[in-house]
C-alpha positions as CSV (number, residue, x, y, z in Angstrom):
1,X,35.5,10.5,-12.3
2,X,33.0,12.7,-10.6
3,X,32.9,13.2,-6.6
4,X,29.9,11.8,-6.2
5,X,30.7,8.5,-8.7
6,X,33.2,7.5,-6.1
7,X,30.4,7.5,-3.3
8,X,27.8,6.1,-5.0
9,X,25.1,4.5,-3.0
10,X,24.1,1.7,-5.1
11,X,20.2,0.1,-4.9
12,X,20.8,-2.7,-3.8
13,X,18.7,-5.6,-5.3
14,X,17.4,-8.9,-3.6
15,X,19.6,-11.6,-3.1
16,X,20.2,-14.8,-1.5
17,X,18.7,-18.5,-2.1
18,X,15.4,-17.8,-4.0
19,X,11.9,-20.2,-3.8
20,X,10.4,-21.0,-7.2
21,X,7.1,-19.3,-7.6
22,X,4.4,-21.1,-9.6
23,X,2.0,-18.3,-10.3
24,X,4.3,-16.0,-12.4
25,X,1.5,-14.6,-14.8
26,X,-1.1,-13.7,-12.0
27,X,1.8,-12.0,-10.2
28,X,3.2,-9.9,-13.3
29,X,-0.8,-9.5,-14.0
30,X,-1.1,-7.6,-10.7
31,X,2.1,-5.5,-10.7
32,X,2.3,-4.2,-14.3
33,X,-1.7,-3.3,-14.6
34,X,-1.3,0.3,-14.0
35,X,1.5,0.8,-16.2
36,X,0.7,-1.6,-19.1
37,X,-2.7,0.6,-19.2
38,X,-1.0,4.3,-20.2
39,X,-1.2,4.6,-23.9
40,X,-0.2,7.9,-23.0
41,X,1.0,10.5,-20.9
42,X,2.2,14.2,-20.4
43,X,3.9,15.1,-17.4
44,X,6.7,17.0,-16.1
45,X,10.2,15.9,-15.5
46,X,13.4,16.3,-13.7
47,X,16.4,14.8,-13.2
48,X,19.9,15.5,-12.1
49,X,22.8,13.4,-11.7
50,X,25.8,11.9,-13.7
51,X,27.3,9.1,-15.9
52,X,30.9,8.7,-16.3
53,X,32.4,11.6,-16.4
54,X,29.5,14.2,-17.2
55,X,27.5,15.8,-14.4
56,X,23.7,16.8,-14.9
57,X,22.3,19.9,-13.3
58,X,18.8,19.4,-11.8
59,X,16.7,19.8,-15.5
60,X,12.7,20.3,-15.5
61,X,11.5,19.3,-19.2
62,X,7.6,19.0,-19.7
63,X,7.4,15.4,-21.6
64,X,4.7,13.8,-23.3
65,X,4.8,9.6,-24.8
66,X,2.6,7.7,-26.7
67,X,2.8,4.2,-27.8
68,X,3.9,3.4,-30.5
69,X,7.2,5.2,-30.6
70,X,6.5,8.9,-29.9
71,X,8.5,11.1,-27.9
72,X,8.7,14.8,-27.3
73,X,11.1,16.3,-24.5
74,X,11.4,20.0,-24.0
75,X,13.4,21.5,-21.8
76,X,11.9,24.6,-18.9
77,X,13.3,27.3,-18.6
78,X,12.6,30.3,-15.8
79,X,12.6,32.9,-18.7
80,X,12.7,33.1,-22.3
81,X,12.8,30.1,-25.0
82,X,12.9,26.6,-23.9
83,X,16.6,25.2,-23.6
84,X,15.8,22.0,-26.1
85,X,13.7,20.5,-27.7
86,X,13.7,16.5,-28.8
87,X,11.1,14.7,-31.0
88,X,11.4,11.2,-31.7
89,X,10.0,8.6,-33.0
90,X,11.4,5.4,-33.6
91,X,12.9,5.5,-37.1
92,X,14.1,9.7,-36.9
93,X,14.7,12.2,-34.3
94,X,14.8,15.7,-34.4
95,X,16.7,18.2,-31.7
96,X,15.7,21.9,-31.7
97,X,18.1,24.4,-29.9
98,X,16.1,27.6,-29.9
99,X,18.6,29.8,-28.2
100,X,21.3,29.1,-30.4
101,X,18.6,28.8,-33.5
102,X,20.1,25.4,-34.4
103,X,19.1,22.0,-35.3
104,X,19.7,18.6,-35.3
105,X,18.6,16.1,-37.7
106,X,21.5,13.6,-38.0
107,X,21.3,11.5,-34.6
108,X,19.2,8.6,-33.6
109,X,16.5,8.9,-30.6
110,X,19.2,7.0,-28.7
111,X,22.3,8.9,-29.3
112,X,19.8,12.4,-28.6
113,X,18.4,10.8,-25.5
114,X,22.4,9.6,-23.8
115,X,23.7,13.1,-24.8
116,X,20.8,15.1,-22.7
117,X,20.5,12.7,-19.9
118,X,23.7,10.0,-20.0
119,X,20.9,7.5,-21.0
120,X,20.5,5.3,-24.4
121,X,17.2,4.7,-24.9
122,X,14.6,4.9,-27.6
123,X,10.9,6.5,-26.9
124,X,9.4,2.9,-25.9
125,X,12.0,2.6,-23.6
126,X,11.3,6.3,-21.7
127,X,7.5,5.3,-22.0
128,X,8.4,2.0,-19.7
129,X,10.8,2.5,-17.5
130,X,9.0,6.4,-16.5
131,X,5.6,4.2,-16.1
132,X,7.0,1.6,-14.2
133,X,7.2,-1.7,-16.6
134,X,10.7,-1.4,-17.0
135,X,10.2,-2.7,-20.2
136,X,7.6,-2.7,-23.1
137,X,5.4,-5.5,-23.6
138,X,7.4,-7.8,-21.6
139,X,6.0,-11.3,-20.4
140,X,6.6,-13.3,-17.6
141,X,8.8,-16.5,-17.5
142,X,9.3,-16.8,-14.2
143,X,9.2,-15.8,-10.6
144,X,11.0,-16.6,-7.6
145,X,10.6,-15.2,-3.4
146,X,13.3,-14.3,-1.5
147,X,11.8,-15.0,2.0
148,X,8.7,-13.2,3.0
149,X,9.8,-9.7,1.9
150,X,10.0,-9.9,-2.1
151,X,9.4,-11.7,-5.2
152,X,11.0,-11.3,-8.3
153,X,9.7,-11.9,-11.8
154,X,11.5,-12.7,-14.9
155,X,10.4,-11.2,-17.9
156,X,10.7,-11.5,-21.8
157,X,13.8,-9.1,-22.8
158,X,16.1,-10.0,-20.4
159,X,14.4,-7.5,-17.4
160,X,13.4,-8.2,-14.0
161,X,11.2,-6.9,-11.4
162,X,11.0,-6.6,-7.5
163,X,8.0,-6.4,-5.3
164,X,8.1,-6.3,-1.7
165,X,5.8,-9.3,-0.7
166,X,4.4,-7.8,2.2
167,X,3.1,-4.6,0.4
168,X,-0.7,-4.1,1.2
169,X,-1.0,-2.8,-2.9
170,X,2.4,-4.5,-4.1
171,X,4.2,-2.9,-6.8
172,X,7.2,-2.7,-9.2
173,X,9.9,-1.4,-6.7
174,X,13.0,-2.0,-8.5
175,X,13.8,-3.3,-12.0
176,X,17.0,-4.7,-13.9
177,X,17.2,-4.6,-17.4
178,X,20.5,-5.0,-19.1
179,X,23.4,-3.0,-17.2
180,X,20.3,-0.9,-15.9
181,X,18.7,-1.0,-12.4
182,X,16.1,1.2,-11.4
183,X,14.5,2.0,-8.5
184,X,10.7,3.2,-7.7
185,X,9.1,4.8,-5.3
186,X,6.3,7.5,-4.3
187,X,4.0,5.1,-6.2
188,X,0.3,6.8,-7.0
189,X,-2.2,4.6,-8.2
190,X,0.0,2.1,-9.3
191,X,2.7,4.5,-10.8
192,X,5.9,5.8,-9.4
193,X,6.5,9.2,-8.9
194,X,10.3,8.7,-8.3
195,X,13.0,6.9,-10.4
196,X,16.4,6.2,-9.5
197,X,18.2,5.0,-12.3
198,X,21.9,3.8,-12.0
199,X,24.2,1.4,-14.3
200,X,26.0,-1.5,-13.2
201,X,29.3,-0.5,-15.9
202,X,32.2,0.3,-14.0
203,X,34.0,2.0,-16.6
204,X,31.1,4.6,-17.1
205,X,28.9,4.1,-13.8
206,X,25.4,6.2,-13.8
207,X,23.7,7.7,-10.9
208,X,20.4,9.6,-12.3
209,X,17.3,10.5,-10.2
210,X,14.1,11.5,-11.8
211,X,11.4,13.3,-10.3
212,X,7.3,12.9,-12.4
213,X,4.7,15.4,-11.5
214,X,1.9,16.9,-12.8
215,X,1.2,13.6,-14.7
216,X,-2.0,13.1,-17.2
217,X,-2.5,9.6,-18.0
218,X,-4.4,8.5,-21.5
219,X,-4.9,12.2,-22.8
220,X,-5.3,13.0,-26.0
221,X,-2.2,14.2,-27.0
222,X,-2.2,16.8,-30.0
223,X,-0.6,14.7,-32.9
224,X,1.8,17.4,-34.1
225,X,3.2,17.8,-30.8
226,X,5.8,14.7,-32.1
227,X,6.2,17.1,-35.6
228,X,9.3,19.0,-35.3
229,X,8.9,22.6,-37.2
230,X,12.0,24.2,-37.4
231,X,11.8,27.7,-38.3
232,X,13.7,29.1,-41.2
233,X,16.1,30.7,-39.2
234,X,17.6,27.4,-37.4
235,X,20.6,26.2,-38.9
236,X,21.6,22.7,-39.5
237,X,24.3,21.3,-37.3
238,X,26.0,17.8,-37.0
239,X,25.5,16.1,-34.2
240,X,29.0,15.4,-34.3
241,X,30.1,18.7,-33.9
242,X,27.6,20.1,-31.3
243,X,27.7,16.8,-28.8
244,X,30.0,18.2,-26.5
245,X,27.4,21.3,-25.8
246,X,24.5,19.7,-23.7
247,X,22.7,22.3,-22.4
248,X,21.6,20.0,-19.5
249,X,25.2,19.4,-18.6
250,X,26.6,21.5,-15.4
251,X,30.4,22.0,-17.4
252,X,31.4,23.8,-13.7
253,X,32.3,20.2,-12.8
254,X,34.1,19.1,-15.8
255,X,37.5,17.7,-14.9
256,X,40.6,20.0,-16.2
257,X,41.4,17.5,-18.6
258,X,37.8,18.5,-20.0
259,X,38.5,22.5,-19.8
């Protein structure tokens, strides 16, 4: 395990004897307006951090979503051609590695997205959790206060969200959604500037932050930036083989079991 994995300060997420709340709707109404209204967005992106055993160095990637499905990730560079790119949609994914002149064709958006960042998710899921709903089109069940200082709501899909009560313009602070808890802040307009994202595994414990800037909200979007065109010149490669070879993982840190 990492250094830092054995120091890990977790987020820690309300507890103790909850108070039903009645007015679930009207509070999830409130909270997830700004992020249930971005169809789309392009922003830049970077994040840094580990899961399990794999360290991240800090990335910047210029990102752009849109709902339904669509995903495109490319990876900054100071100099010279970008260090990845990713398209996805929902049903194929496509992973462009134009120093090396290679693609990939055979993974899923999941398996692209957990070998670049240490996180399993499809495009919908970047879409909510980067905007702040945790998760898409999720509907409230329930709600509950701890005290005066936050109230929790219960959503469709098995995720939760935390607001502190006492906010003047409440909104989602942290979220929980499976083995997933994230954690907002820097909100503008609604929408957080900063994620921390860590997993509640033991055996493979994640500790990522992510930074957003230079965000455009409900832009048009050119539609073939979600088209992968791979030159001639890229070669096919199996995911399989090449999954070891992130180029956002810092391989100084690998363990000499790893070497």
């Amino acid at each position: 395990m990492t250094a830092c994995a054995s120091s890990i300060d977790q987020i820690r997420v309300p507890s103790g004897t909850p108070v039903i709340v009645s007015e679930h709707e009207a509070i999830w109404d409130d909270l997830s307006r700004p992020c249930r209204s971005v169809r789309s967005a392009d922003l830049v992106v970077m994040f840094r951090g580990y899961t399990g055993q794999r360290s991240f160095r800090r990335t910047r990637a210029r990102a752009a979503v849109k709902r339904p499905g669509l995903l495109r990730l490319e990876g900054m560079a100071p100099f010279g051609a970008p260090a990845f790119i990713l398209v996805a949609r929902s049903d194929h994914a496509t992973l462009l590695l134009p120093r090396e002149r290679q693609v990939v064709r055979d993974a899923s958006a999941s398996d692209l997205l957990y070998f670049l960042s240490g996180l399993s998710l499809e495009p919908d899921d970047v879409h909510a959790l980067l905007t702040g709903c945790v998760i898409q089109d999720g509907v409230s069940l329930s709600a509950r206060a701890y005290g005066d200082d936050w109230v929790a709501v219960d959503l469709s899909g098995g995720a939760t969200v935390y607001s502190r009560r006492s906010a003047i313009n409440p909104v989602i602070s942290i979220g929980t959604l499976g083995d997933l808890v994230v954690e907002y802040s820097e909100h503008v307009r609604g929408l957080p500037r900063k994620l921390r994202i860590q997993t509640v595994a033991a055996s493979s414990p994640t500790d990522l932050t992510i930074e957003l800037s230079q965000v455009n909200v409900n832009i048009e979007i050119n539609p073939e930036a979600f088209e992968a065109s791979v030159p001639a010149t890229f070669s096919p490669v199996a995911f399989d083989d090449f999954r070891l070879q992130s180029p956002t993982e810092d391989r100084s840190l690998a363990t000499d079991g790893e070497r």
